[in-house]
N, C-alpha and C positions, 0 to 999 in steps of 0.2 A: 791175767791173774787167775790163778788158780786156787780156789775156796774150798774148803773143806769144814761138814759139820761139826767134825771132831779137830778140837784144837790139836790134838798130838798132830795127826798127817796134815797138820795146813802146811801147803805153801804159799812162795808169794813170790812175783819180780817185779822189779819196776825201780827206781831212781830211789838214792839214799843221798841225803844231805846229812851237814853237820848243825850241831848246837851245841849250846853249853849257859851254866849258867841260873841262878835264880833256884826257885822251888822246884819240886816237879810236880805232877799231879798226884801221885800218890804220900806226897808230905816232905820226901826226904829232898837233901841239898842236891841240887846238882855237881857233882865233881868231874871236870873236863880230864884229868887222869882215869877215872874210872870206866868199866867196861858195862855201861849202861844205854840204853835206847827208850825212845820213845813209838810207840806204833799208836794209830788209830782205837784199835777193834780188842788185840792180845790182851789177855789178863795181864796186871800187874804180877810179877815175878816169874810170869813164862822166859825161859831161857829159849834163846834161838841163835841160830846157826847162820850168821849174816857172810855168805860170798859175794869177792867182787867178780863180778863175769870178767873182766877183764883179764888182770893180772891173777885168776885161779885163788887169788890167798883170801883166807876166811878168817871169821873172828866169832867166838861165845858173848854174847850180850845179854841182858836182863831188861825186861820192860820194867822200867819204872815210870814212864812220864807219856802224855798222851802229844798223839802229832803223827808226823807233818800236816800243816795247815794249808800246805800249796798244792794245788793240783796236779797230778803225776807222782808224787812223791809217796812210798810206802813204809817209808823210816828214816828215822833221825838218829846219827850216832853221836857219841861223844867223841871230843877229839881225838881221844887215846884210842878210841874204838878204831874211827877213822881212817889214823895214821896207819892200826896194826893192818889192813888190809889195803894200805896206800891210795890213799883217797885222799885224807890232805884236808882243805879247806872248800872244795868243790862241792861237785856231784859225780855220783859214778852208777852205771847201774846193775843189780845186786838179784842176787836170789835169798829167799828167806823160809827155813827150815825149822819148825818149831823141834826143840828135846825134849821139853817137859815143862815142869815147874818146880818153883822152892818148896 
């Protein structure tokens, strides 16, 4: 993993799962269409740049909700997030680029 003190230049690699579903932590519904994630550490409303190392294709996601709670894991996508970078129902593993924020 690579840290950075300044949120702009974080990155990050490691394993992405999916979820959906319920509340999030920052209040709003979860919508499994929607292009939202969940990270541990990110501000809520940090935008970031979620690749699949595998298959190259990337997706813009929004922190709204706090996670993954599994060991290895460094974000949680929604399914539609998922899909857009063919991931699916799995895990896949991922590089993570912050752009900024709302």
């Amino acid at each position: 993993m690579n840290f950075s003190t300044r949120a702009e230049a974080f990155t990050q690699s490691g394993i992405a799962s999916v979820y959906s579903g319920g509340r999030t932590a920052n209040g709003e519904r979860a919508h499994a269409g929607g292009m939202t994630a969940a990270h541990k550490h990110l501000p809520f409303g940090t935008r970031v740049l979620v690749t699949h190392r595998r298959t190259g294709k990337s997706v813009v996601v929004r922190i709204n909700d706090r996670g993954p709670f599994v060991r290895g894991r460094v974000i949680d996508l929604t399914p539609a997030a998922a899909r857009s970078i063919g991931l699916g129902y799995g895990l896949a593993p991922v590089s993570i680029a912050v752009l900024g924020r709302d």
